[in-house]
C-alpha positions as CSV (number, residue, x, y, z in Angstrom):
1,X,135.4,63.4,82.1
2,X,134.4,61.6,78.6
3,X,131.1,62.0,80.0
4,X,131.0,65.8,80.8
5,X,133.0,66.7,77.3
6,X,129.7,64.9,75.4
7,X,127.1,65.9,77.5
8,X,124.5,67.8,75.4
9,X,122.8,69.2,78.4
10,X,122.7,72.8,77.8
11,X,122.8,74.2,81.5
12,X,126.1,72.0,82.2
13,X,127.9,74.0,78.9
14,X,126.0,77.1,80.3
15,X,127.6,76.6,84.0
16,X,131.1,76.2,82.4
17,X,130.9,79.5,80.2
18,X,129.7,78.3,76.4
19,X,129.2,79.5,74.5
20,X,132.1,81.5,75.2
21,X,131.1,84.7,73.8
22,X,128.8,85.4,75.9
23,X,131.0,85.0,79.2
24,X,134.7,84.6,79.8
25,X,135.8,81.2,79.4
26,X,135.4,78.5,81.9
27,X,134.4,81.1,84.5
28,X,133.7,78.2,86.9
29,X,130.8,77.6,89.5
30,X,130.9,78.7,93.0
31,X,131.6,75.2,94.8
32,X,128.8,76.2,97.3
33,X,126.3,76.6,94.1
34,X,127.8,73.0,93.4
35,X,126.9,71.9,96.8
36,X,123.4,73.5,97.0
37,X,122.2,71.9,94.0
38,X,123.9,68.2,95.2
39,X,121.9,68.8,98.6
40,X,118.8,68.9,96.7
41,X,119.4,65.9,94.6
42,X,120.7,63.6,97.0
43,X,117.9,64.6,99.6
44,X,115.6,63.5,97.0
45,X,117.0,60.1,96.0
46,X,117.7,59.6,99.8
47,X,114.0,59.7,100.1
48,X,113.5,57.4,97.2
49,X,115.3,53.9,98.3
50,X,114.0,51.9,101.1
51,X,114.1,52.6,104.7
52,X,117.7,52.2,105.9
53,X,118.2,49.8,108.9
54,X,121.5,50.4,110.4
55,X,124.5,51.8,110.4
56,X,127.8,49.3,109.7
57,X,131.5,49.4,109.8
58,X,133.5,46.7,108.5
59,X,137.9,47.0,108.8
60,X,138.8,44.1,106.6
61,X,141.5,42.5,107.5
62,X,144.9,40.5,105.6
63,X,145.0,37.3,107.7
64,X,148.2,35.4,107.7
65,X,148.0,31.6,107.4
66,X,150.2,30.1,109.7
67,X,151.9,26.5,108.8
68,X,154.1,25.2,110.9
69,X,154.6,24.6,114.8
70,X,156.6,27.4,115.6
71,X,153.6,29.9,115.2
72,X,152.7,32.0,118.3
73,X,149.7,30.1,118.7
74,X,149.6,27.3,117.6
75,X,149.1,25.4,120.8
76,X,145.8,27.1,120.7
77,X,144.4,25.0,117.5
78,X,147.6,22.2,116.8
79,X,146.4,23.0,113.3
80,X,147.2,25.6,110.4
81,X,145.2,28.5,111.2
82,X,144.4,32.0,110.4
83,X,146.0,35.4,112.3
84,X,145.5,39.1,112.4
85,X,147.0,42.1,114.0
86,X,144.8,44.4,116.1
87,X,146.8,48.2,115.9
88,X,146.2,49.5,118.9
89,X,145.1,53.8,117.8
90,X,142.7,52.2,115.2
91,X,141.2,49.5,117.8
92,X,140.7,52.3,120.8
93,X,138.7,54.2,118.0
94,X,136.6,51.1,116.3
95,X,135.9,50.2,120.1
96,X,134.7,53.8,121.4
97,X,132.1,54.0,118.2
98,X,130.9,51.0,119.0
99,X,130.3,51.7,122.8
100,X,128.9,55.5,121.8
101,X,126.2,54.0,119.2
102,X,125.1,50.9,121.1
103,X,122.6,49.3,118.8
104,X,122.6,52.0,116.4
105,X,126.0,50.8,114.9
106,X,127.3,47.6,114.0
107,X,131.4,47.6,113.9
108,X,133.0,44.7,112.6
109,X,136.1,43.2,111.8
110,X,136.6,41.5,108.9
111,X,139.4,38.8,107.8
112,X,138.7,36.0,105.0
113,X,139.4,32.7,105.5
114,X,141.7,32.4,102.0
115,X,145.0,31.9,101.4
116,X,145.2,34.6,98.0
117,X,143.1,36.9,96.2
118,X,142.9,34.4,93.3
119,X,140.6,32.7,95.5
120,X,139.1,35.3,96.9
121,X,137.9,36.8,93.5
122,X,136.5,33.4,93.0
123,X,134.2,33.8,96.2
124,X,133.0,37.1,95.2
125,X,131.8,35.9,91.8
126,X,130.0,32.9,93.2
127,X,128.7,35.4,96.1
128,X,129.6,33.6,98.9
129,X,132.3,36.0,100.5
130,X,130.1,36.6,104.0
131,X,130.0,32.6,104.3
132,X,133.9,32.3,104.1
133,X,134.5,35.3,106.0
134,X,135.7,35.9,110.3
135,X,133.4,38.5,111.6
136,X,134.6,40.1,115.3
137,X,132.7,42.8,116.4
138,X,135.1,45.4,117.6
139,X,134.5,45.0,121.6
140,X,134.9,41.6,121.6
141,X,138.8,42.1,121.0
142,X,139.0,44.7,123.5
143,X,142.6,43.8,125.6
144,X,143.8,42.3,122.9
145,X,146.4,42.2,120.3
146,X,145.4,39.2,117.7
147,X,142.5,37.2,116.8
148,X,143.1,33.9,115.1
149,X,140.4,31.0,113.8
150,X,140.9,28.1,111.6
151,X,138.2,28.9,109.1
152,X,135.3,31.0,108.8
153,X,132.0,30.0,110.8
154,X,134.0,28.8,113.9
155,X,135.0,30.1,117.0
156,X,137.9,32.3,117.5
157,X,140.8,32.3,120.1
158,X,141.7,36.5,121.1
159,X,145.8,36.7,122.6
160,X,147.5,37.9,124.2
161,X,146.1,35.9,127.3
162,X,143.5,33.2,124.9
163,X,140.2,33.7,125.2
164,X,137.7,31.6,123.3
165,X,135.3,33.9,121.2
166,X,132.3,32.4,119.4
167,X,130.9,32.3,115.9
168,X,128.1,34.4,115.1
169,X,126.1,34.6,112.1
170,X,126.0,38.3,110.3
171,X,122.9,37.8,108.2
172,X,121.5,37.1,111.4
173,X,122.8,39.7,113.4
174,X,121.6,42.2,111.1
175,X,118.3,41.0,111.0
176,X,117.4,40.8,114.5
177,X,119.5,44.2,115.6
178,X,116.7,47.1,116.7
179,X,118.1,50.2,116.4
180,X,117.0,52.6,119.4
181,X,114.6,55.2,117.8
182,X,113.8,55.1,114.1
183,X,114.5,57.6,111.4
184,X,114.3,58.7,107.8
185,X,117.0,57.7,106.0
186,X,118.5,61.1,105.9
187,X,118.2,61.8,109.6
188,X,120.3,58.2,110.1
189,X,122.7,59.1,107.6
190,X,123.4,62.8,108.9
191,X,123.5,62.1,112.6
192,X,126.0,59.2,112.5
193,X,128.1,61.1,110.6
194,X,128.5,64.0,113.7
195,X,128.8,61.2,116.0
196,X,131.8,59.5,113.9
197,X,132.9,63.5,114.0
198,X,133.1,63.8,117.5
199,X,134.1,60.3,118.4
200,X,137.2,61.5,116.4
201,X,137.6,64.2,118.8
202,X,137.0,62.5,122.0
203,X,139.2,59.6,121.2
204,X,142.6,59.9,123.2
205,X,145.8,58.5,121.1
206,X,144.8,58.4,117.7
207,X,147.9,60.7,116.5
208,X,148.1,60.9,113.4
209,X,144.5,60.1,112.7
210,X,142.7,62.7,114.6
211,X,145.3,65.5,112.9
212,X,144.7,64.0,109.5
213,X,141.0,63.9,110.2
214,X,140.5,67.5,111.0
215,X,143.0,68.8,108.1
216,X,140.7,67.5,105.8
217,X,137.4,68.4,107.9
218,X,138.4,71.8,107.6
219,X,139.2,72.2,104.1
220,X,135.5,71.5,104.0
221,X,134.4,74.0,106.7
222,X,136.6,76.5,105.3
223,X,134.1,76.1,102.0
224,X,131.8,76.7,104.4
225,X,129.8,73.1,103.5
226,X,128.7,72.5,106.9
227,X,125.3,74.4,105.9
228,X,124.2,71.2,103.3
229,X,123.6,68.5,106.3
230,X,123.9,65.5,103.6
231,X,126.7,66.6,101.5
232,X,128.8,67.0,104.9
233,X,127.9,64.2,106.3
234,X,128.7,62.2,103.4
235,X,132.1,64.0,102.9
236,X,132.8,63.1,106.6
237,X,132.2,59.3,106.1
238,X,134.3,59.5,103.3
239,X,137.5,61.4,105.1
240,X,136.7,59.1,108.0
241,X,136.7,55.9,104.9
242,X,140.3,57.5,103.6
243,X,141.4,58.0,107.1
244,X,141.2,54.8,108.4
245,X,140.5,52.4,106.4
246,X,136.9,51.6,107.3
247,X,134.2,50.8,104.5
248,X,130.5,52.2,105.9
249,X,127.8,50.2,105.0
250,X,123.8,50.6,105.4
251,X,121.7,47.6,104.8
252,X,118.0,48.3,103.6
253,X,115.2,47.3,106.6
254,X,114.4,43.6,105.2
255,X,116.9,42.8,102.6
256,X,120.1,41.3,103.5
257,X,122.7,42.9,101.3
258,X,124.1,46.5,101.7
């Protein structure tokens, strides 16, 4: 807001009604106006970065570090270890995306391998979160309730009934993963975001979810956005983000950060 208030750009003061005798005050803009010129802008700068590569989802996770003997699974490892809950609306969903996409989607769990956030704000400011971080993608757990690992860049052990999962390596992954056509970065960005729209939809459970998803959807439509292909599809990913908790991620064709 400090911003706005000191702008000296005359056509934002002109939008908003100043000076004021020449129009009512604070008449407003017409949010579709807002939308139109957003459209044109972001198409622009979409244009402008480098080629997108893929689509990611990452749901981090809280592990809890289990201590003593008595844990669930602890005949697994016969060590401290690491644990996480898989809920089961919010797995059928992570699952079904990552089925319906194929190799244009990479969907990821993520749980560090620390035992507070003291620590983990140390990682982050020497950059080596990925490198003390479990990756699952999100059909490995599939019939399952927990994963659990000892430490990040091992393998992990999936319950209910154990099954050994193994490490792989998400620089690497990234790299080498071919999505199945190519497209401009807007076309990726836009057409991902209908899929995660119907996957929504055709996803059977999700309660909650799926009502709070379309509320907010059509607030949107009733705004009649659905016309500005990027602006939607951004506003999607980010209901589907507030929804359920998942941060979207595209890495540039080439580099290895997001």
């Amino acid at each position: 807001m400090d911003s706005v208030a000191h702008s000296r750009r005359w056509h934002l003061w002109r939008k908003v009604g100043y000076p004021f005798w020449f129009s009512p005050q604070f008449s407003g803009v017409e949010l579709t106006e807002i939308a139109h010129e957003m459209e044109k802008y972001l198409s622009r700068e979409v244009k402008n970065i480098p080629p997108m590569k893929v689509n990611m989802l990452f749901q981090y996770k809280r592990p809890q570090y289990i201590t003593m003997s008595t844990g669930a699974e602890w005949h697994l490892w016969n060590r401290k270890y690491f644990r996480y809950d898989l809920y089961a609306q919010q797995h059928a969903l992570l699952s079904h995306i990552e089925k319906k996409f194929g190799n244009d989607a990479v969907v990821l769990y993520a749980a560090p391998s620390v035992l507070d956030v003291s620590e983990l704000v140390k990682l982050k400011r020497v950059g080596s979160i990925i490198d003390s971080t479990n990756f699952r993608r999100a059909c490995e757990l599939d019939g399952h309730h927990r994963n659990t690992y000892i430490r990040a860049g091992t393998y992990s052990q999936a319950c209910s009934e154990p099954e050994r999962i193994d490490n792989f390596s998400l620089i690497e992954m990234i790299e080498t993963v071919e999505p199945s056509q190519l497209r401009d970065n807007d076309e990726l960005i836009v057409n991902f975001a209908k899929k995660i729209d119907s996957a929504m939809s055709e996803v059977k459970g999700l309660g909650c979810f799926k009502t709070a998803f379309e509320d907010r959807m059509n607030e949107f439509r009733d705004y009649e956005l659905e016309q500005f292909d990027i602006i939607y599809a951004m506003l999607t990913m980010a209901v589907f983000r507030e929804i359920t908790g998942c941060q979207w991620l595209i890495p540039f064709d080439g580099r290895k950060s997001a």
